[in-house]
C-alpha positions in Angstrom: -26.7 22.5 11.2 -28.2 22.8 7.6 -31.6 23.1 6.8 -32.3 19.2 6.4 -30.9 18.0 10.1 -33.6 21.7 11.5 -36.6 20.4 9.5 -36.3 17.3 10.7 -35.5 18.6 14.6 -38.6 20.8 14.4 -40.2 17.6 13.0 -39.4 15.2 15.8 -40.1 17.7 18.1 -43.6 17.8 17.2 -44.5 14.5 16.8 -47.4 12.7 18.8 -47.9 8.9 18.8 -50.4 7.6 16.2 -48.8 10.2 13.5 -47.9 9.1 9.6 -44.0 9.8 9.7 -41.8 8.9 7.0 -37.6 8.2 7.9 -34.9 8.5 4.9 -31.7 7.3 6.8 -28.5 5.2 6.4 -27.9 2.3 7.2 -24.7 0.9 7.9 -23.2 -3.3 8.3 -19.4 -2.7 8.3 -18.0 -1.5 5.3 -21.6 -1.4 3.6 -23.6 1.6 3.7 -27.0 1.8 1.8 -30.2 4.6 2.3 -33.9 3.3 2.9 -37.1 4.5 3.4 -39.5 3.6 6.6 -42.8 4.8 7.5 -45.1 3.9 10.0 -47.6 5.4 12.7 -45.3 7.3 15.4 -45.5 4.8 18.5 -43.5 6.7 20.9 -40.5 8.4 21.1 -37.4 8.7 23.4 -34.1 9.9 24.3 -32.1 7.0 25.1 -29.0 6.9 27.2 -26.6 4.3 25.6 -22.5 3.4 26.1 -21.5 2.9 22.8 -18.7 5.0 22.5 -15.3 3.4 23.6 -13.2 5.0 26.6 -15.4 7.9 27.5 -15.8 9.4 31.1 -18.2 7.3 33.2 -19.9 10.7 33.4 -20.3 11.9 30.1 -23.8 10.8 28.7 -24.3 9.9 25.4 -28.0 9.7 24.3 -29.5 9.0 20.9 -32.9 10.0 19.6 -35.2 7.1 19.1 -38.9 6.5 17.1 -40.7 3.2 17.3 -42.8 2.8 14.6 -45.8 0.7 13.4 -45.6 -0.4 10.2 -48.9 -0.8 7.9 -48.1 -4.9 8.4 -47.8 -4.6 12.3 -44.4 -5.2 12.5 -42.5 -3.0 15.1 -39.3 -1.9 14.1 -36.9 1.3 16.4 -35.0 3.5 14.4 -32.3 5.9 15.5 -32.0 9.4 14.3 -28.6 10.7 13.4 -27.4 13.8 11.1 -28.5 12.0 7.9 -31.8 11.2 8.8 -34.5 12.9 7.1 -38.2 12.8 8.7 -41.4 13.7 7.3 -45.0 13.9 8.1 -47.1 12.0 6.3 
């Protein structure tokens, strides 16, 4: 792990709903891959179980890390953390 994917661990780790967090990640549509910027008041967060990965043992789990976050509009929007993510407190 390299010091960007362990500050933003320690990060998640601490968050509390109702913090300012802001999320630098890819996003990916097929062949297109372009990096944004979100931020938004922490909501809540989870570990979600998922089945996404093709011909895997019906026992091995595969969970992603999950933020929903309000955005200064209202809108809602759930991003998913992966190693390119980087989070920061506002």
């Amino acid at each position: 792990m390299d010091a960007n994917q362990l500050a933003t661990l320690k990060t998640y780790e601490s968050l509390q709903p109702g913090d300012e967090v802001e999320l630098r990640h890819e996003v990916k549509v097929g062949f297109r891959t372009w990096e944004t910027v979100t931020k938004g008041k922490v909501v809540r967060m989870q570990r979600r179980r998922h089945g996404l990965h093709h011909q895997r043992n019906p026992d091995d789990k595969v969970f992603s890390d999950i933020i929903v976050l309000q955005k200064q509009d209202g809108e809602l929007t759930t991003v998913t953390l992966d190693e390119f993510s980087v989070l920061k407190k506002l």
